[in-house]
C-alpha positions in Angstrom: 1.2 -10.1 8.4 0.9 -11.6 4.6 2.9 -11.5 2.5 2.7 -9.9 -0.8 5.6 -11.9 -2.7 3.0 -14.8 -1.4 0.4 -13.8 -3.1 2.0 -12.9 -6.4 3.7 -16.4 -6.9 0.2 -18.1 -5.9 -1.5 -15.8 -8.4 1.0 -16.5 -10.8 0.2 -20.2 -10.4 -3.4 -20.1 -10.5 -3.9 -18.2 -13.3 -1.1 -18.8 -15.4 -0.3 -14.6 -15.9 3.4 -13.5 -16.6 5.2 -10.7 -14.6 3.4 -8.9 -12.5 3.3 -5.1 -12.9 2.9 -3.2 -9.7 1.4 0.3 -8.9 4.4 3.1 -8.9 5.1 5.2 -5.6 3.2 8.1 -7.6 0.1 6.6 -8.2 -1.7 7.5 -5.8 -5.7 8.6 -6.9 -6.1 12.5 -6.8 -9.3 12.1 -4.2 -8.6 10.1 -1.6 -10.7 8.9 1.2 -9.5 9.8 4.7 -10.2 6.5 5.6 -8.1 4.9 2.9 -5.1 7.4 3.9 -5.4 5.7 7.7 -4.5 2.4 6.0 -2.1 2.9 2.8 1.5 2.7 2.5 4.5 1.8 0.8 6.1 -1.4 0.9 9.4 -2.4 -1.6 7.8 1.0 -3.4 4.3 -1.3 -3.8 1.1 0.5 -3.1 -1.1 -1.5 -0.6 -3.6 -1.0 2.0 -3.4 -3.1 5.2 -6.9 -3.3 7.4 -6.7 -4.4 10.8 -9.1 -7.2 11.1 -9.4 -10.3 13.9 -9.9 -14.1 13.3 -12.8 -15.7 14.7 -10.6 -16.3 18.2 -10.0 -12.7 18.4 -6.3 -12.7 17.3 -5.4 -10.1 15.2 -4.7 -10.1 11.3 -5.5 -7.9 8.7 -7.0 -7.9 4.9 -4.5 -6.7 2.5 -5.6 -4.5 -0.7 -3.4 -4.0 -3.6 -3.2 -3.2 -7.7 -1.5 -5.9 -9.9 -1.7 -5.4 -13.8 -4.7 -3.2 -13.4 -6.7 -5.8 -11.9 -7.9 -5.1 -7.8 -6.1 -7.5 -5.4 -7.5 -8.8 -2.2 -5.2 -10.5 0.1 -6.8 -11.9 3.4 -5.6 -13.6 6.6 -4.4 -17.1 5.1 -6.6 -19.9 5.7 -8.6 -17.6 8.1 -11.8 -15.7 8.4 -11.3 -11.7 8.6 -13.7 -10.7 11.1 -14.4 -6.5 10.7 -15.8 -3.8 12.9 -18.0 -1.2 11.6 -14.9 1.0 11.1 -12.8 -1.8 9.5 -15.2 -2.3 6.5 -15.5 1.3 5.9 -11.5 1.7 5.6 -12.0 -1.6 3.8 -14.5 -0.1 1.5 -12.3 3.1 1.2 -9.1 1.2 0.0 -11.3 -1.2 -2.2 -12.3 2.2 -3.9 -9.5 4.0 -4.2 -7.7 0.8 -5.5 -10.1 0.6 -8.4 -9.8 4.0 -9.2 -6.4 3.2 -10.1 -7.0 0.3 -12.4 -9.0 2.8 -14.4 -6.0 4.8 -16.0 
């Protein structure tokens, strides 16, 4: 699976940001989307989404979705293609939305 600690230290190198600050246990959006609830959890009290997703030789991966100093972040296979169903995208979709929704507070 990624990893999120990953992702923070290369988007800490990229773009030259200080700490990050994550989404709190309680901040989850008032109107959720069933589809987003199928995919979001808790991890180290972080807020993400994980979407099952396949590579482009059929082994599976998944696209990670979280909130990082009110800015949307999109975490996906590394160095892969995320290949989606139907159903994938949608919860994809779902935890994209819900995600902003919480950047907008």
């Amino acid at each position: 699976m990624d990893s999120i600690p990953a992702a923070r230290t290369t988007a800490q190198a990229h773009h030259h940001i200080g700490p990050m600050r994550t989404v709190a246990r309680s901040a989850v959006p008032s109107v959720t989307d069933p589809r987003a609830a199928q995919v979001r959890r808790y991890e180290s009290g972080q807020l993400v989404w994980r979407v099952q997703c396949g590579d482009m030789i059929n082994r599976e991966r998944c696209v990670t979705v979280l909130v990082q100093d009110d800015q949307v972040v999109l975490v996906g296979p590394p160095g892969e293609t995320a290949r989606l169903t139907a159903g994938q995208l949608g919860q994809l979709r779902a935890a994209l939305n819900e995600a902003a929704k919480l950047t907008e507070r």
